[in-house]
N, C-alpha and C positions, 0 to 999 in steps of 0.2 A: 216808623210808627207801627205799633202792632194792634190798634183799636180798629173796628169795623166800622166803613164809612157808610152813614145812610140808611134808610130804614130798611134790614134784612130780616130776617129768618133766626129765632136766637143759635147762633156757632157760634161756639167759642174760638177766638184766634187760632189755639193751640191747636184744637180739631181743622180747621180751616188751613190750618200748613201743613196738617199732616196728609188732607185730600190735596195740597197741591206737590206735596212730595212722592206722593203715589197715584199722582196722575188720573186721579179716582174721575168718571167724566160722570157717576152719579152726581156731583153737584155741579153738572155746567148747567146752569141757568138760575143755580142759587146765587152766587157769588161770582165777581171776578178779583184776578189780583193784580197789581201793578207796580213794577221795578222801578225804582227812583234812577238808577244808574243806564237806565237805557228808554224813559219816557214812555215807556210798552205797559200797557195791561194786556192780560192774556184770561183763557177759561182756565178750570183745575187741572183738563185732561191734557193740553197743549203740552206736545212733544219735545218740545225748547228744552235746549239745560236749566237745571232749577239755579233761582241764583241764593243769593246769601241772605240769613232772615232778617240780617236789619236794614235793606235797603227795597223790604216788600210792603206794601199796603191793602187790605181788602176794602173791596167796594161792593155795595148790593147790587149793581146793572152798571151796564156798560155807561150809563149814560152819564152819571156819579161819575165814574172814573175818567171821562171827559170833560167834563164841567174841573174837575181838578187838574184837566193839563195835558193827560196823558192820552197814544193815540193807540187805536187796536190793534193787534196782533195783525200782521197779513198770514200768518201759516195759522193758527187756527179760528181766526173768526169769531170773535169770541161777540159781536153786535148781530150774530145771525143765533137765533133760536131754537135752531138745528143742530146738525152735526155740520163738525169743521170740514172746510170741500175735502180733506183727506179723507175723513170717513164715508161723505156721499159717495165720492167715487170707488171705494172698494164697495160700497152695498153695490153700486152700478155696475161693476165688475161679477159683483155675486151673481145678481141675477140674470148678468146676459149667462154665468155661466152653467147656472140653472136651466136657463131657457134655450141653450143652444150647446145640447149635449152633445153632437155628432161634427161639433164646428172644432178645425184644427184650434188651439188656447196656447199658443206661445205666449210667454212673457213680454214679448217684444210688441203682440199681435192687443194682447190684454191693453199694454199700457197707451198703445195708439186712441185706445177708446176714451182715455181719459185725458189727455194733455198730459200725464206724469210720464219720468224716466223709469224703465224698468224697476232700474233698484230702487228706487221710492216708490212705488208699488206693492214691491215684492215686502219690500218693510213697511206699510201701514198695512198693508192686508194682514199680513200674519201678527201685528200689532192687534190692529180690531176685531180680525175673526179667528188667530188663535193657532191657525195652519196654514202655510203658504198656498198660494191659490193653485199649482200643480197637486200639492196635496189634498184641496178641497174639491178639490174638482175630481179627486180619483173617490173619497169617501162620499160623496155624490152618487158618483156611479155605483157602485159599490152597494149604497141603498137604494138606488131605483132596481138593481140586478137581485136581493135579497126581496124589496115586492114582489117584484115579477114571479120570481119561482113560487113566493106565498099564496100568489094567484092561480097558481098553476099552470105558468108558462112554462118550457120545457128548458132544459140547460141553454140550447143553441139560440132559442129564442129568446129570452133573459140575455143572452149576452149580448146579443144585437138592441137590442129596447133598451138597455142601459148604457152603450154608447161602445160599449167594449170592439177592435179590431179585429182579436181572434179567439179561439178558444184556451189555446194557452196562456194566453196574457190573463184570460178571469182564471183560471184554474191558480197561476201563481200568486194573485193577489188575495183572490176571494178565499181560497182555503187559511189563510193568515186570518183574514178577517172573521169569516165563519165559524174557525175552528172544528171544520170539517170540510171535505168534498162540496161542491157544487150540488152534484145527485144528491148527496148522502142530506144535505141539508132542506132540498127539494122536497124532499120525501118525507121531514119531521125525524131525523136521525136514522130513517132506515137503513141498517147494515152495521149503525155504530150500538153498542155496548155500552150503557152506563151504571157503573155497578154503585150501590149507595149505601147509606147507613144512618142514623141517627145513632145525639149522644145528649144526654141530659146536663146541663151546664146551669150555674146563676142565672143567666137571661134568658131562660128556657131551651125547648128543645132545638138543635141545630143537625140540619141535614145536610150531608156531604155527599156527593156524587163525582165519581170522575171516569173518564172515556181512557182509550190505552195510552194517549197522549200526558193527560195530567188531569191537574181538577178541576171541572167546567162549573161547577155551581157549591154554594155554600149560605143555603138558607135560614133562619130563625124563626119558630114561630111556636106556638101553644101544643099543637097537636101530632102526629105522626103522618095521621092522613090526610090533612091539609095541606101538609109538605111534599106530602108524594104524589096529590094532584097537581097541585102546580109544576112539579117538576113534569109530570106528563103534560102538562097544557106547554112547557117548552119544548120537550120532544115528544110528539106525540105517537109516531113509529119505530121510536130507539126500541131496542129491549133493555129494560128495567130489569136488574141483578139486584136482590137486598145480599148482600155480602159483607156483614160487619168484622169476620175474620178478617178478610185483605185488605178493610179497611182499618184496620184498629189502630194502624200507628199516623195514623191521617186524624181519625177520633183525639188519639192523643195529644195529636199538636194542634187540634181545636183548642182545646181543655188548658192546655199552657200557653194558649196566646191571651185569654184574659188576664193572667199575670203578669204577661208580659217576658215570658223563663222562654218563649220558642225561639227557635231560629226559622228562616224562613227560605233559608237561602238556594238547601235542598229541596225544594217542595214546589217539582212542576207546576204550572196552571196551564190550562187549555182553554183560552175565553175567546170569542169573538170583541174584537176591540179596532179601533180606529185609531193610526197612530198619532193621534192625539191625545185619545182614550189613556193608552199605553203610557204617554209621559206623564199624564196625571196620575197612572195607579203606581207608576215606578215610583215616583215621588213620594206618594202617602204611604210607601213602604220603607221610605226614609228616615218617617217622625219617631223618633223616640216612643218607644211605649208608655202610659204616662202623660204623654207631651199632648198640645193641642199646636194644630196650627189653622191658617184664615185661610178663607179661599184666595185672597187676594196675596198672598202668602203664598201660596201653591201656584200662584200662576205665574210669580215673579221666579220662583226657583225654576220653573221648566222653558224661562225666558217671553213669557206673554204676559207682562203685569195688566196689562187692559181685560185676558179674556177671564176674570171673575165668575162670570157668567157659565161660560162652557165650562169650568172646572165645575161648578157644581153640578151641571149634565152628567157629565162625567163620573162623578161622585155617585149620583143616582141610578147611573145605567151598571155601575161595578155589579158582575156577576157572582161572587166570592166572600162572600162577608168576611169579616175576622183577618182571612188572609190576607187580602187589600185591607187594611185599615180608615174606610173613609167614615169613620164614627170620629175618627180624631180631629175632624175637619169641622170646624165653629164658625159662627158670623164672624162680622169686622168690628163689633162691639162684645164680642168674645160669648155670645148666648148660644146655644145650641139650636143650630137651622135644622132643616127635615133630615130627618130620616127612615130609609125603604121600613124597618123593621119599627120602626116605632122611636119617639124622642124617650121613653122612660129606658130602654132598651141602651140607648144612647147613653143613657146618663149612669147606669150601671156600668155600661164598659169603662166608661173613662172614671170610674170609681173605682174599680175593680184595678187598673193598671195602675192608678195612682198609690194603691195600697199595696201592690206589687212589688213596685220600683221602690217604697219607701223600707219595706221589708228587705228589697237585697242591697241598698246604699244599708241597712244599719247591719247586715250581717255581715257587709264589708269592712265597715268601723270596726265591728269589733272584731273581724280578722286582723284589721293593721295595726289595731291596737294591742293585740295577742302577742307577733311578730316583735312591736317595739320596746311589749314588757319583756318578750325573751332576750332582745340582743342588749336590752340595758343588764339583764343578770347576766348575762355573757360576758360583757363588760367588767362588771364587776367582780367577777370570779378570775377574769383572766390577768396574768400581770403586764405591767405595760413596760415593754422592751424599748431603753434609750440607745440610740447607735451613741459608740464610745465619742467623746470629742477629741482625742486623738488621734485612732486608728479609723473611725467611722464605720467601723465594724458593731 
């Protein structure tokens, strides 16, 4: 049966399989669905294998889908109004780990708190919140260790207030993170160098900054010196270089990324990111220029179809504009969600790429059609040699 049972919310079926095929847990409390072949209703988000569409039914509550027969999920709960006990207990997880910075966090130590096995653990966390909980618990640290110094606690002192054991262990993490020294970023970039430049483009002005590492910023906006306040309200001790000469082939492949003609492959960045961060901007530097893709999209390719959410954190925290692509990044009904630089901004880029890419698909046409006119006169000018049937010569 693919009709909706009982009085719901108007979805359509088709939308309603496609939230139970992507595990979408926005509608757990709209609907549930229920397997003819196994007597189970389940929520959208339940982590069960999906089974085959003609032996699913939707119901608007749980209670519907019992009055018809069927009995609840035990893995995700679907008569509780909550989240399924897998998700409680990774938030219960989060917060002891929140709360209990300086406490050894084994895996082993984690899952004792919950009644779960390690590895199921280790899989709804990084399901729910997107990073496994070694790695959330280090990007934790990591931002209490960046307050601290914002505060004006001293390197040694930040390391210990953020949970850190020695000073090499933050020095090796936090400069990855940072995108600079511990001091150096203490300080509002003193000591680091950021030399910069604007360039005038279709979506206005874009200011490009980079340190000797690579390029740390890549803003948009109306004016010159609106740009270049902000960029000091980020570093507010770097020295600021205007240097459009040694910037000019950086200016350049600003300019050819609205078209979509750049390569990117060359083209250091120096950002402070969280490697979760990281897998999201690696990603949206995957889409097609041209192309859109969903968050939920983006979170399935980097292996988290649940965290939606954090991708668009993600999206919003990208230091780089243009060169991370996260303008290419749409709702789940395909409209344009926020953007730092503005939605009309948005809507030029992904204008601007589409007329791009349609300019070099037709310049390609008619190369191969060029190609195909030649080798048919080729053809036909040439004579065509039979081997003897004799000799085969």
């Amino acid at each position: 049966m693919t009709s909706m049972k009982g009085a719901m919310p108007v979805i359509h079926p088709r939308r309603a399989w496609k939230a139970v095929l992507e595990h979408d847990h926005r509608f757990d409390g709209i609907f549930v669905y229920a397997v003819s072949s196994t007597s189970v209703y389940c929520r959208p988000s339940c982590p069960s294998r999906r089974p085959r569409r003609h032996r699913v039914q939707f119901f608007a509550s749980p209670q519907l889908a019992e009055a018809a027969g069927f009995r609840a999920c035990r893995r995700c709960e679907p008569r509780s109004i909550h989240s399924s006990r897998g998700e409680r207990m990774v938030h219960h997880v989060r917060r002891h780990l929140d709360g209990n910075p300086d406490e050894p966090a084994t895996l082993s130590r984690l899952a004792g708190l919950t009644g779960m096995s390690p590895f199921h653990l280790q899989r709804a966390f990084t399901r729910t919140i997107g990073i496994s909980p070694k790695a959330y618990r280090n990007a934790a640290r990591l931002d209490r260790f960046q307050q601290a110094l914002r505060c004006g606690s001293t390197v040694t002192e930040a390391t210990y207030e953020a949970g850190f054991g020695s000073s090499s262990r933050v020095y090796e993490q936090a400069s990855k993170y940072l995108g600079m020294t511990p001091s150096a970023f203490r300080s509002g970039g003193t000591g680091v160098t950021l030399r910069y430049a604007t360039v005038q483009t279709p979506v206005g002005l874009a200011q490009i900054a980079r340190t000797a590492r690579g390029v740390s910023s890549v803003m948009l906006g109306e004016s010159a010196s609106d740009l270049l306040v902000q960029l000091q309200r980020e570093y507010p001790n770097a020295v600021l270089c205007h240097d459009p000469r040694r910037l000019a082939k950086y200016k350049e492949i600003l300019v050819r990324c609205l078209n979509g003609s750049a390569r990117m492959g060359n083209i250091l960045i120096d950002v402070n990111a969280t490697a979760f961060q990281l897998k999201v901007w690696q990603a949206l530097q995957q889409i097609p220029s041209g192309s859109t893709r969903t968050y939920r999209e983006i979170a399935s390719v980097i292996g988290h179809p649940a965290a939606s959410r954090a991708v668009a954190r993600a999206c919003a925290s990208n230091p780089v504009a243009l060169l991370i692509p996260c303008h290419r990044v749409v709702g789940a009904d395909g409209r344009l969600a926020g953007y730092r630089w503005g939605l009309h901004r948005k809507h030029a880029l992904l204008g601007l790429e589409a007329s791009g890419r349609r300019s070099i698909q037709q310049a390609a046409r008619r190369a191969d059609q060029s190609v195909k006119a030649r080798s048919r006169s080729a053809t036909e000018r040439t004579p065509i040699i039979v081997p003897s049937a004799v000799t085969g010569k």
